[in-house]
C-alpha positions as a printed NumPy array, in Angstrom:
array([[-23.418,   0.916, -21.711],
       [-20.976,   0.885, -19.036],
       [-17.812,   1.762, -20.241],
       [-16.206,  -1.671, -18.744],
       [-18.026,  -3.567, -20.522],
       [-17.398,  -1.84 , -23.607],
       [-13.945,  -2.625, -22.753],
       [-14.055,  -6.146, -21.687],
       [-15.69 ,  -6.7  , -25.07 ],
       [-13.769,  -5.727, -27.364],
       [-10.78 ,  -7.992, -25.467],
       [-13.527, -10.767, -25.938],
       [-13.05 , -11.604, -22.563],
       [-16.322, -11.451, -20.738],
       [-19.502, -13.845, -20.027],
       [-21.712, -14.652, -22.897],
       [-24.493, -12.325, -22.449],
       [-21.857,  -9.785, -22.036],
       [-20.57 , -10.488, -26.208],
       [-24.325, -10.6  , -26.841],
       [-24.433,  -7.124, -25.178],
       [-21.408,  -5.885, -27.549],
       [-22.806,  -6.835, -31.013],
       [-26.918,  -7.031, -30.127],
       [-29.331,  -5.093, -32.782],
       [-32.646,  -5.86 , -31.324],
       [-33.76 ,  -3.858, -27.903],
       [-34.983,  -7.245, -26.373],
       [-31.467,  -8.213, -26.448],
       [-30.357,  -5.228, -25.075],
       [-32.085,  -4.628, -22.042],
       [-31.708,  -8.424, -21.426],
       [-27.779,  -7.78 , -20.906],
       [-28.525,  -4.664, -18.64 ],
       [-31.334,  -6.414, -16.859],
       [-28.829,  -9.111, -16.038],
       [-25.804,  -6.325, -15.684],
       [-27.697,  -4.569, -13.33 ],
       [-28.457,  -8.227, -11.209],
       [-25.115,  -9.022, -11.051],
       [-22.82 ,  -6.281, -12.482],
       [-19.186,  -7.816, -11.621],
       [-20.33 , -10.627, -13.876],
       [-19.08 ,  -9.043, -16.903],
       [-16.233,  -6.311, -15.741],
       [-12.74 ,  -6.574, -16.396],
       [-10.33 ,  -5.13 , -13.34 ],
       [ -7.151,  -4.41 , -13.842],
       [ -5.264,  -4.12 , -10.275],
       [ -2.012,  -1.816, -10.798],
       [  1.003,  -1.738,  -7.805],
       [  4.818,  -1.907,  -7.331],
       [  6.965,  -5.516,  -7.143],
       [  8.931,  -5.275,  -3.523],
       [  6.633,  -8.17 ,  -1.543],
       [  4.403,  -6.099,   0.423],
       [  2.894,  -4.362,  -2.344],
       [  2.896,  -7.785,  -4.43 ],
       [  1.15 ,  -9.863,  -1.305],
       [ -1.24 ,  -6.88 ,  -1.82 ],
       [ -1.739,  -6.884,  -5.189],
       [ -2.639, -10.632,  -5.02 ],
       [ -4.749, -10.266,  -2.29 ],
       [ -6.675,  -7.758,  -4.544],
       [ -6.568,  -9.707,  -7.541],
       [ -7.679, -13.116,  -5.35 ],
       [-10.89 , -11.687,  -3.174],
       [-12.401,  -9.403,  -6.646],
       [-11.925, -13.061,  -8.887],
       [-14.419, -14.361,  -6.006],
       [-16.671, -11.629,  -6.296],
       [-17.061, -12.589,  -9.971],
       [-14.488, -10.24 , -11.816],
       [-12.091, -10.902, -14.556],
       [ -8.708,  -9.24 , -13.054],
       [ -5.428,  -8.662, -14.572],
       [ -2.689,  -7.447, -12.552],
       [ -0.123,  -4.647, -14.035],
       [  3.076,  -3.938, -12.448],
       [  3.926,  -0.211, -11.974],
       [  7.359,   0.751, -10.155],
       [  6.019,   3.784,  -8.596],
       [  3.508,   6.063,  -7.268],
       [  4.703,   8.246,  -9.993],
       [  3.557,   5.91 , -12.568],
       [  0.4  ,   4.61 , -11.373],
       [ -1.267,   7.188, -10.23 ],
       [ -1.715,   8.853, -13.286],
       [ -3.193,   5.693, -14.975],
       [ -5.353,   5.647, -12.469],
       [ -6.608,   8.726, -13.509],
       [ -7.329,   7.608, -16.892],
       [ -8.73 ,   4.599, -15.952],
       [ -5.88 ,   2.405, -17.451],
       [ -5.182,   0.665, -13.788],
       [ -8.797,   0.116, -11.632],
       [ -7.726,  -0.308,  -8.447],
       [ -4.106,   0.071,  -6.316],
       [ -3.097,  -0.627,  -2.789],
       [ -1.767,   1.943,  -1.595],
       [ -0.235,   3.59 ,   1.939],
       [ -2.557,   6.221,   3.06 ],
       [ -0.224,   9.115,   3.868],
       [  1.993,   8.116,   1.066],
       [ -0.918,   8.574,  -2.084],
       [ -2.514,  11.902,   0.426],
       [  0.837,  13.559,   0.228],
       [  1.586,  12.641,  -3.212],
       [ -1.583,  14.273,  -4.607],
       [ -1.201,  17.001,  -2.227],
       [  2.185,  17.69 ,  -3.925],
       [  0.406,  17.455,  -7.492],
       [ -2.054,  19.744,  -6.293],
       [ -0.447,  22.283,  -4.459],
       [  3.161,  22.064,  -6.267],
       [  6.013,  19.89 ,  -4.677],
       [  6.482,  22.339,  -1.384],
       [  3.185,  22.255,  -0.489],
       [  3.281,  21.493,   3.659],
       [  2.279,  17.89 ,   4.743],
       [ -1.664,  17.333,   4.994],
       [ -0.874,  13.647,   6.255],
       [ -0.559,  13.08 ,   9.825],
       [ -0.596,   9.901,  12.472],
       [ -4.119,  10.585,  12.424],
       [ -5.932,   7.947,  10.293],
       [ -9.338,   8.664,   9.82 ],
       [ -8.178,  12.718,   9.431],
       [ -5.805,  11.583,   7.148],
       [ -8.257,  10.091,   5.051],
       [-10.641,  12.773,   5.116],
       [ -8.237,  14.921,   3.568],
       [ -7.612,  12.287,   0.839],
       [-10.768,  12.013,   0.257],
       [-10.928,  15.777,  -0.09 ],
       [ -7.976,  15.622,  -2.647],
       [ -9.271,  12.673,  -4.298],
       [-11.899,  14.165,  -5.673],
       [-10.199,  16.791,  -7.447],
       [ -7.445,  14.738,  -8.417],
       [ -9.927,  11.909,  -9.645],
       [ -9.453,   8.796,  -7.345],
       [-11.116,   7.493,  -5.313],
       [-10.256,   6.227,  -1.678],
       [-12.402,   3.378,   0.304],
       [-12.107,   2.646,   4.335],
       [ -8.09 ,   2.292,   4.977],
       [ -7.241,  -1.682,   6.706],
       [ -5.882,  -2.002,  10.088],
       [ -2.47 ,  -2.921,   9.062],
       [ -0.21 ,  -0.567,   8.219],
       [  3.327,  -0.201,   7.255],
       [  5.099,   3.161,   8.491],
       [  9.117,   4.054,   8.112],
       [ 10.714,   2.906,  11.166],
       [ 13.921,   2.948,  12.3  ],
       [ 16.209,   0.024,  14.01 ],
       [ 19.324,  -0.695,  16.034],
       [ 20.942,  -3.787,  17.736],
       [ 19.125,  -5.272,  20.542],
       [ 22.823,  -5.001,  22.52 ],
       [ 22.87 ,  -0.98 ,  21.583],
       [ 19.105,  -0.652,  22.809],
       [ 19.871,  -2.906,  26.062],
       [ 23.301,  -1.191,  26.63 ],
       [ 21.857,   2.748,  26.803],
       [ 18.373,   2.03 ,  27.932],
       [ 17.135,   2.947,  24.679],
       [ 13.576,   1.942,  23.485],
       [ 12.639,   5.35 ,  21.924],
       [ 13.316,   7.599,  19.264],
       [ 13.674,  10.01 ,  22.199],
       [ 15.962,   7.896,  23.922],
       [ 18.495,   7.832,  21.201],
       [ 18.535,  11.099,  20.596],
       [ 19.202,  11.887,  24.354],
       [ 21.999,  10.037,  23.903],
       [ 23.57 ,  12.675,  22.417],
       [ 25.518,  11.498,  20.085],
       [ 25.349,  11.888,  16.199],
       [ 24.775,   8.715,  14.341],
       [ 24.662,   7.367,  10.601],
       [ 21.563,   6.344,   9.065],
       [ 21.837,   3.091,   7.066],
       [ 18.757,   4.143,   4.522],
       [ 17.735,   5.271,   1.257],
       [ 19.117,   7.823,  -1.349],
       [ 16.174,  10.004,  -0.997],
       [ 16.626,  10.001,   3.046],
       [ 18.294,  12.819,   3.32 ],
       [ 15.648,  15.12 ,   1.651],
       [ 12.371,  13.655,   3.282],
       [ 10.833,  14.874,   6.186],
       [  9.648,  10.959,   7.184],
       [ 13.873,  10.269,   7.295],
       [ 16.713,  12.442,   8.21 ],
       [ 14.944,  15.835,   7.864],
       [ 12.194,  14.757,  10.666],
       [ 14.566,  13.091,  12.739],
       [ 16.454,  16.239,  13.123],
       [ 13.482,  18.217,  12.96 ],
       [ 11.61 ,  16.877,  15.269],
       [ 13.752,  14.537,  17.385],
       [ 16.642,  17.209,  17.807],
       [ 18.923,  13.719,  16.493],
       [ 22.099,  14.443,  14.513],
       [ 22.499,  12.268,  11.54 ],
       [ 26.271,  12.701,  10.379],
       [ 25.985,  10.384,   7.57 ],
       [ 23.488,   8.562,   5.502],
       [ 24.287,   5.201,   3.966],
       [ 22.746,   4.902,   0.716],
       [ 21.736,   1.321,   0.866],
       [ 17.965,   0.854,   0.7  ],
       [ 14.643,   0.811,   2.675],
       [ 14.843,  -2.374,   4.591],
       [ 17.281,  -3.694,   2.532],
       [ 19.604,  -6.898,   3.382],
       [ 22.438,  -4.264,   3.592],
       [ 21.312,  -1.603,   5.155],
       [ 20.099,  -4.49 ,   8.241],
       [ 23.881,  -5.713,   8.124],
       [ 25.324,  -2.275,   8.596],
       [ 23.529,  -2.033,  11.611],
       [ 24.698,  -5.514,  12.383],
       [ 28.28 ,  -4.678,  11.628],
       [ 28.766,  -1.89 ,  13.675],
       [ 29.011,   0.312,  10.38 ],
       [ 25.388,   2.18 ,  10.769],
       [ 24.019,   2.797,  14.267],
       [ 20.609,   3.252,  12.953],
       [ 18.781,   1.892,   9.791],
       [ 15.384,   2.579,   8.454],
       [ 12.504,  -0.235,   6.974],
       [  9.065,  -0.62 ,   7.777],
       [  7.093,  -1.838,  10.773],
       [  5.963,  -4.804,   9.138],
       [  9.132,  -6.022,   8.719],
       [  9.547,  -9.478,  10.03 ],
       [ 13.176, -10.501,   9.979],
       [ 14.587,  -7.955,  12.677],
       [ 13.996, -10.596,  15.681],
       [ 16.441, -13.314,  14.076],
       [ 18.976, -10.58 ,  13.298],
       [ 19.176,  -8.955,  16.304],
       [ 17.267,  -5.85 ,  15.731],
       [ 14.518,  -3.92 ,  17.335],
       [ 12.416,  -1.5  ,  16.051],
       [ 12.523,   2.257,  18.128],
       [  9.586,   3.484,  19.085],
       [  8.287,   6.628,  17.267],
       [  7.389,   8.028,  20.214],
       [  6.41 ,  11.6  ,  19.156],
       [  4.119,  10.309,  16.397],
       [  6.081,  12.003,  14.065],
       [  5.33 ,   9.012,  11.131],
       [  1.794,   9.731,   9.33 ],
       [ -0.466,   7.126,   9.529],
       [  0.213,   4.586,   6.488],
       [ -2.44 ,   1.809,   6.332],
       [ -3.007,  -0.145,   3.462],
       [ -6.187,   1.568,   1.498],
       [ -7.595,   0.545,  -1.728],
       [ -7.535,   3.45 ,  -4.237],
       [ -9.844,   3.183,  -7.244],
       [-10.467,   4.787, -10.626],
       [-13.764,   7.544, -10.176],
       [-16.447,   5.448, -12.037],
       [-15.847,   2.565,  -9.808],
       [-17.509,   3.729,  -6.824],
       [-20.599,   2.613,  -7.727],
       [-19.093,  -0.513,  -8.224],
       [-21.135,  -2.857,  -5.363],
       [-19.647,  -5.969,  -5.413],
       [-16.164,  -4.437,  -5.54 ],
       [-16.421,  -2.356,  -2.557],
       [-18.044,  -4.637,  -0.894],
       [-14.995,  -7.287,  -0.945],
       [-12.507,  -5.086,  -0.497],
       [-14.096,  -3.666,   2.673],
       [-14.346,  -6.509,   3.938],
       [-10.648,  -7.576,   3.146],
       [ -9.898,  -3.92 ,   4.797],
       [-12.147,  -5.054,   7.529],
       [-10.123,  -8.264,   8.614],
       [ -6.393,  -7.099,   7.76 ],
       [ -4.212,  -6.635,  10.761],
       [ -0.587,  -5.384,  10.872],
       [  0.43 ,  -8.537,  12.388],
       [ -1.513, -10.607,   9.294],
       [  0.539,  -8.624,   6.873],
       [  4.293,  -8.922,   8.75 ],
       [  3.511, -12.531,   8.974],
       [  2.343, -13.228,   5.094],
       [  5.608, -10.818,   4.337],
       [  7.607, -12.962,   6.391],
       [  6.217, -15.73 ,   4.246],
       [  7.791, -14.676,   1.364],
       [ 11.166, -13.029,   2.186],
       [ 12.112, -15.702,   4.666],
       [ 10.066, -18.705,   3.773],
       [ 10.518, -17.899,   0.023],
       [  6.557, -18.513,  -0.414],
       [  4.833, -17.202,  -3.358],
       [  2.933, -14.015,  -2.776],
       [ -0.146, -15.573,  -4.595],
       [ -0.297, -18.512,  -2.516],
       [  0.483, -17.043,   0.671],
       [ -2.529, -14.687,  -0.283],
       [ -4.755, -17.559,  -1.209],
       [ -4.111, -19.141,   1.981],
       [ -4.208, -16.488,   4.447],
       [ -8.246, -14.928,   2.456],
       [ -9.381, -18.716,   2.807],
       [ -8.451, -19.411,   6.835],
       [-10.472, -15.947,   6.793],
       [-13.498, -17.083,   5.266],
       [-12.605, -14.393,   2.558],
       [-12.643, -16.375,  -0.777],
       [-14.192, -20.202,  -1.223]])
């Protein structure tokens, strides 16, 4: 019996010939509840889908949870803070399935894999990129389907007056400037090659000083605001630069891997149909643009992520 079922039984919380498949004596029974598993197998499967709280990954998660409820599956959602913890339950098949950023999950299991100074695998490169995850997925045991179109990579802003006064639209252009600058950013900046390391690295840009105050953060956008950061680092699908009066740079050296949103699943899921099926076709449809506006949604609007979710997969024609 597949072991989902097993599972979803003994929560009692699956379809009636499902219980009739936990406790059956008689074979008639039996292959009755795999004749009508096998016919429709999400009819009877418990999903649990696993991600972090900040909005993106929450929009996410609910946009998981919403188009696999259509396909017929029983989801429950667990929260997880970090990569750190939810990868490893995906392993053990305690968390099914996890949005995830492509180059983020490739180098994190690259790190397990090879130890933590093992050179970057990840690059702008998408469908390389997931080749290699696929590659690492296998021995790590996940599982990786088609990445989405929208993706979210570290970016870094300034004013719209700094960029207009020195003709700077470019990573490039700022550091030709040649001037050092502080980062308004996170703790762990200074030690990551996506941050301060590659911006040195491979932009030539001094950084003189980090401010500790978060990835995309309301402080970290106010430093830059102030006059106290020059620079500050969030995500391209951040939506609230405009209104502030900040503008993304341009990575112009494609320096940032390539971090679309990509559903990671547990190994025996695969063979999951019904599963794959909606979330390629959720992966199919998902722009960058869809994503900064539902996030925009949220932080500015103050939507909820499940409704914002609901709404976006139904003007799609992706649940109803």
């Amino acid at each position: 019996m597949n072991p989902r079922l097993i599972r979803a039984c003994a929560l009692i919380a699956v379809a009636p010939l499902a219980v009739a498949a936990c406790g059956a004596d008689s074979d008639s029974n039996e292959q009755d509840a795999e004749a009508t598993s096998a016919a429709d197998d999400s009819s009877s499967t418990e999903i649990t889908v696993g991600g972090p709280t900040f909005t993106e990954a929450a929009i996410m998660v609910e946009l998981y949870r919403a188009v696999l409820e259509d396909a017929g599956y029983s989801v429950t959602v667990q929260t997880a803070d970090s990569r750190e913890v939810y990868a490893p339950a995906l392993q053990r098949g305690e968390i099914d399935v996890v949005p995830d950023y492509l180059g983020g999950i490739t180098e994190y299991i690259n790190r397990d894999i090879n130890g933590p100074d093992a050179d970057p695998v990840a690059t702008a490169d998408v469908e390389g990129t997931l080749d290699v995850l696929q590659d690492l997925g296998e021995e790590f045991g996940i599982v990786a389907l088609e990445p989405s179109g929208a993706t979210n990579q570290d970016a870094f802003f300034v004013t719209e007056q700094f960029a207009s006064d020195n003709g700077v639209t470019t990573l490039s252009g700022l550091a030709g400037l040649g001037e050092p600058v502080v980062l308004a950013a996170t703790e762990e900046c200074p030690e990551r090659f996506t941050c301060q390391v590659g911006l040195e690295e491979v932009y030539g840009l001094t950084v003189e000083e980090v401010l500790p105050l978060g990835f995309g953060s309301p402080q970290a956008k106010q430093a830059v605001v102030d006059g106290n950061a020059v620079l500050g680092l969030t995500g391209t699908t951040d939506g609230t630069l405009p209104d502030l009066g900040l503008v993304l740079l341009q990575d112009d050296q494609n320096w940032q891997p390539a971090q679309n949103l990509t559903p990671v699943l547990a190994p025996d899921l695969e063979e999951e149909s019904a599963l794959v099926e909606a979330l390629n076709r959720l992966s199919d449809e998902l722009t960058t643009e869809d994503l900064t506006q539902l996030n925009l949604r949220v932080d500015q609007d103050r939507e909820k992520a499940e409704d914002v979710a609901n709404d976006y997969l139904e003007e799609k024609g992706l649940i109803g």
